[in-house]
C-alpha positions in Angstrom: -114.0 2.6 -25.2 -115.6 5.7 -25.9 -119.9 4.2 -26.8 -122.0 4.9 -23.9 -122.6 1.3 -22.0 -126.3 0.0 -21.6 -128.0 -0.2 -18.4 -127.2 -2.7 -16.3 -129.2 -6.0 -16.8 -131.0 -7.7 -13.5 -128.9 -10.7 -14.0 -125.9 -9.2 -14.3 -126.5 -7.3 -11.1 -127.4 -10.0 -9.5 -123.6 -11.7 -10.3 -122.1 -8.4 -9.5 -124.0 -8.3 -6.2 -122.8 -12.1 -5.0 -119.9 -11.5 -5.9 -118.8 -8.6 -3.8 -120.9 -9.8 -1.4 -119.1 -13.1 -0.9 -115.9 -10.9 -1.0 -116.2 -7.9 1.0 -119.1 -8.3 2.9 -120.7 -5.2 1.3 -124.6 -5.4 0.6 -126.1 -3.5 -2.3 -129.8 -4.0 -2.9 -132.0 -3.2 -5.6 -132.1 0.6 -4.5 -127.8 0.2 -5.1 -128.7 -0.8 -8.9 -127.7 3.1 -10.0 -124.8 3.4 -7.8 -123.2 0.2 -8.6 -123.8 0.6 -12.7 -121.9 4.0 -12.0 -118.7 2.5 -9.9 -118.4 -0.3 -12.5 -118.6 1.5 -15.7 -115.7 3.8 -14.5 -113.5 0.5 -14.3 -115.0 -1.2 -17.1 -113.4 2.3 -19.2 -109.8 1.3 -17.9 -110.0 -2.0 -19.4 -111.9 -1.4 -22.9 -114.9 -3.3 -22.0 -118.2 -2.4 -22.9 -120.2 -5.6 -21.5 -121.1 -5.8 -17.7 -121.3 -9.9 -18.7 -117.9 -9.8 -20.5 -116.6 -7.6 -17.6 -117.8 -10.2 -14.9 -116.0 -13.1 -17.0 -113.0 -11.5 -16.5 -112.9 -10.9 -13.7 -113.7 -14.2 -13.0 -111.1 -15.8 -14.6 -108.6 -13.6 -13.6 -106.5 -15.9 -11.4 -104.0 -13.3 -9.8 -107.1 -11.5 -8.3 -106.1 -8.4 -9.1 -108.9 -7.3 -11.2 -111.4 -8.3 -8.4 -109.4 -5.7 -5.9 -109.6 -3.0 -8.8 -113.5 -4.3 -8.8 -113.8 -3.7 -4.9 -111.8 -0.8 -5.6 -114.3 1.4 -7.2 -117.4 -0.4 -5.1 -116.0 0.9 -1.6 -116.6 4.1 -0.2 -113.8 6.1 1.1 -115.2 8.8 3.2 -113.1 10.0 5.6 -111.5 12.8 7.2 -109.0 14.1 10.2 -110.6 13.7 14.1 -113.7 12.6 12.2 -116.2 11.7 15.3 -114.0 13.8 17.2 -115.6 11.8 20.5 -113.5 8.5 19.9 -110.2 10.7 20.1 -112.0 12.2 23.6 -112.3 8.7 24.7 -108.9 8.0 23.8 -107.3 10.9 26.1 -110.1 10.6 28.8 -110.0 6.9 29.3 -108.2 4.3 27.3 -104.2 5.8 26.7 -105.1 6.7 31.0 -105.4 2.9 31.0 -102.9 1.6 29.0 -100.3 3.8 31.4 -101.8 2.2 34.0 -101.9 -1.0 33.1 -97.9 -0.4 31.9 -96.5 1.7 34.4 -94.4 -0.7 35.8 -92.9 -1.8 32.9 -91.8 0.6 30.1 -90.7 -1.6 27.0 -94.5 -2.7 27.2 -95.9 -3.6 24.1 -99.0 -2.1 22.7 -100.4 -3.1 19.7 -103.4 -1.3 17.5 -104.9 -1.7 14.4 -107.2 0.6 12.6 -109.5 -1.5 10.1 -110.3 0.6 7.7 -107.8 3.0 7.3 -109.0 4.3 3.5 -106.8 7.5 3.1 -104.5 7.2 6.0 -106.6 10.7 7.6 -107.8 8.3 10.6 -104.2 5.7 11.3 -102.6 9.1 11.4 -105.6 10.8 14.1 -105.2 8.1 16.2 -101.2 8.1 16.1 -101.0 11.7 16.8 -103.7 11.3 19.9 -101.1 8.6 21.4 -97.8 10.4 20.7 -99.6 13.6 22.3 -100.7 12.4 25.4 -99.2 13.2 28.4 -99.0 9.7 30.0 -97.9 8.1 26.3 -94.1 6.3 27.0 -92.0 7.0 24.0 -89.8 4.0 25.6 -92.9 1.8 24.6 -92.9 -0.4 21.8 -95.8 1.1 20.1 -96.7 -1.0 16.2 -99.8 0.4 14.5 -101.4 -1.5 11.4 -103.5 0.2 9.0 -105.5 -1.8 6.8 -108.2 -1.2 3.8 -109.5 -3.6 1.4 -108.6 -0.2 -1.7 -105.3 -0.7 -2.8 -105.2 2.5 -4.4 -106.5 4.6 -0.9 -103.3 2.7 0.8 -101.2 4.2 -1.4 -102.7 7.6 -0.4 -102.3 6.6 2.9 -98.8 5.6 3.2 -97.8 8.6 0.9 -99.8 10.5 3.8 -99.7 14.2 1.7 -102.7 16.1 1.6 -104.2 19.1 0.3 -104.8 22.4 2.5 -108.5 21.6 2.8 -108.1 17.8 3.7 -106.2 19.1 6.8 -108.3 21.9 8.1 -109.6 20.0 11.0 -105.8 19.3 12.4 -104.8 21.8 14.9 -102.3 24.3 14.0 -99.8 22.5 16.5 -100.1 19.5 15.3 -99.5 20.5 11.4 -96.3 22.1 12.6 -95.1 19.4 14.8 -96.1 16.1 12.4 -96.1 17.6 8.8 -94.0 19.5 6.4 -95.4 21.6 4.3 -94.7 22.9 0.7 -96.7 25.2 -1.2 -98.5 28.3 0.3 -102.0 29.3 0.5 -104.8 26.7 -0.8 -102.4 25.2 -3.4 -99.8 24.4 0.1 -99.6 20.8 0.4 -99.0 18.9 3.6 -97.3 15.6 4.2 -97.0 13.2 7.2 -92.9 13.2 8.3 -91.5 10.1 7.0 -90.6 9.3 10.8 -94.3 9.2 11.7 -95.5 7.6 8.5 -93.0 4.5 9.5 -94.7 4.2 12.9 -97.9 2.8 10.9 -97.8 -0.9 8.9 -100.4 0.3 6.5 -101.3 -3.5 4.6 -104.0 -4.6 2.4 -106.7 -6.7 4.1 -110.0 -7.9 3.5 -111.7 -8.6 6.7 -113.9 -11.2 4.9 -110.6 -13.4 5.6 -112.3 -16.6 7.3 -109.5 -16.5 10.1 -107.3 -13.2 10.9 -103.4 -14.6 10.7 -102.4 -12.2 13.4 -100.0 -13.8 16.5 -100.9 -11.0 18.5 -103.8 -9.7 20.3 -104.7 -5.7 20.2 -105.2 -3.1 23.1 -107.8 -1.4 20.6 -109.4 -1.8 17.0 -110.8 1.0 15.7 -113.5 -0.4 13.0 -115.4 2.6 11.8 -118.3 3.2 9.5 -118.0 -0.1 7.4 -120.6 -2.3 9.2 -123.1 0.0 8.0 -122.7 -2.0 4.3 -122.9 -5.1 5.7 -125.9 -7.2 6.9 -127.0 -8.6 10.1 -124.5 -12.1 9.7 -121.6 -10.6 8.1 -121.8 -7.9 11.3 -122.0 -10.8 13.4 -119.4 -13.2 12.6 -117.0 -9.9 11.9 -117.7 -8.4 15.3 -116.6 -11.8 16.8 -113.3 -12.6 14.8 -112.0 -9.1 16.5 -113.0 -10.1 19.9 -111.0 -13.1 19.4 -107.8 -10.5 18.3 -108.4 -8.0 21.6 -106.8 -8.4 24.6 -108.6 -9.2 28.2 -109.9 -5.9 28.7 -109.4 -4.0 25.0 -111.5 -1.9 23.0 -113.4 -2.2 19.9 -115.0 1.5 18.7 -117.3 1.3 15.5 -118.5 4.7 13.6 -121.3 6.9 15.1 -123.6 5.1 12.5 -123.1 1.6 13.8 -124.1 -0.5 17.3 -123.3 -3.8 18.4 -127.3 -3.7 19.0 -129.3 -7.3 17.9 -125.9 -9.4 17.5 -124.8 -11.7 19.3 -121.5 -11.3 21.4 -119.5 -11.2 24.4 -118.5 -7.4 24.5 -119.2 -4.7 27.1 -121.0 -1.9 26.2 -119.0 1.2 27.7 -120.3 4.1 26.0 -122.3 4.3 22.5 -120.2 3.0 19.6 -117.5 1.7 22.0 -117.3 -1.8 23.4 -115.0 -3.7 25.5 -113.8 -7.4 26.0 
């Protein structure tokens, strides 16, 4: 499809808009009319499609579903970085791992159990693995499992690949590169790539958390759920910010992105410090 597609038209936004509403949770008002023109017309070119009606009839009747996770594909944003809001990884060493080896010191095959939400590239699964494995009170005899989830097929792949370019890693200290990466390459073509060891220690799955009900058997000693509320509205927030309190353990940890609060919702959390809240 080479021709240059039309603008968008208000009806067909309006389908676009309820449906990945009604499957991701993500809001996009008339102000998102530009943005969301722009993300679709880049996969409406992969399939030869030059109709936004045609397109949404496709999609539609596409029974596997896997055209509606290439659609939510190109709508999400992926953002992310190494340590980013480098004061959740402070309030991992300060006060949570401090508790779990507390909580555990008396018996260690304990089991602890963490799940990273939106884990888009893999950059912040593989922050908060290395912040465990490099404290000082972390057990190696415990039987750590780490899942890693993202509604973008294509950013798990990245994720469980877990190679990066020189500039995606320039916030990782110099130790850390050398302990949990090799690297190939030199310079700002070098290219750096989790050790298959490490990668392993991370379940990194596709998940939508519009889900109704989470199928999980086990509760979590944290979720880390960061800077993806933002897209949602006030309900979706709400009902989301409940299912995980139903997956946390007595006493966990939910921590949301610097741009988030738990603020106006209704819910049975502790506020401990901004953007971190416990059952």
């Amino acid at each position: 499809m080479t021709e240059k597609l039309e603008s968008i038209g208000e009806r067909e936004f309006v389908l676009f808009r309820d449906l990945i509403y009604k499957e991701s949770g993500i809001t996009l008002n008339e102000s998102k009319k530009a943005l969301l023109e722009a993300r679709l017309s880049k996969r409406m070119r992969g399939t030869g499609i030059s109709s936004y009606k045609e397109y949404y009839d496709l999609v539609k009747k596409d029974k596997t579903g896997n055209e509606l996770t290439l659609l939510l594909d190109v709508v999400s944003t992926n953002l992310t970085f190494f340590y980013r809001e480098i004061k959740h990884f402070d309030f991992m060493n300060n006060v949570l791992i401090p508790e779990l080896a507390a909580r555990h010191q008396n018996n260690p095959a304990a089991q602890i159990r963490v799940w990273c939400a939106a884990a888009s590239s893999g950059e912040e699964p593989y922050s908060i693995l290395f912040t465990l494995l490099e404290h000082k009170l972390f057990q190696t005899s415990w039987n750590l499992k780490m899942l890693a989830s993202d509604v973008s097929v294509d950013m798990l792949k990245i994720a469980s690949e877990g190679k990066y370019a020189r500039k995606r890693v320039d916030k990782v200290p110099q130790a850390i590169l050398n302990k949990y990466f090799n690297k190939t390459g030199t310079g700002a073509d070098s290219v750096f790539t989790v050790q298959a060891d490490f990668r392993k220690m991370i379940q990194f799955k596709r998940f939508n958390l519009m889900t109704p009900e989470f199928p999980f058997k086990h509760q979590f000693d944290f979720i880390f759920c960061r800077n993806v509320m933002i897209y949602f509205d006030s309900p979706t927030r709400e009902k989301l910010v409940g299912k995980f309190y139903k997956y946390l353990r007595s006493g966990g940890y939910l921590i949301v992105g610097h741009s988030e609060s738990l603020t106006g919702l209704r819910h049975e959390y502790k506020y401990t410090i901004p953007t971190v809240y416990q059952k």
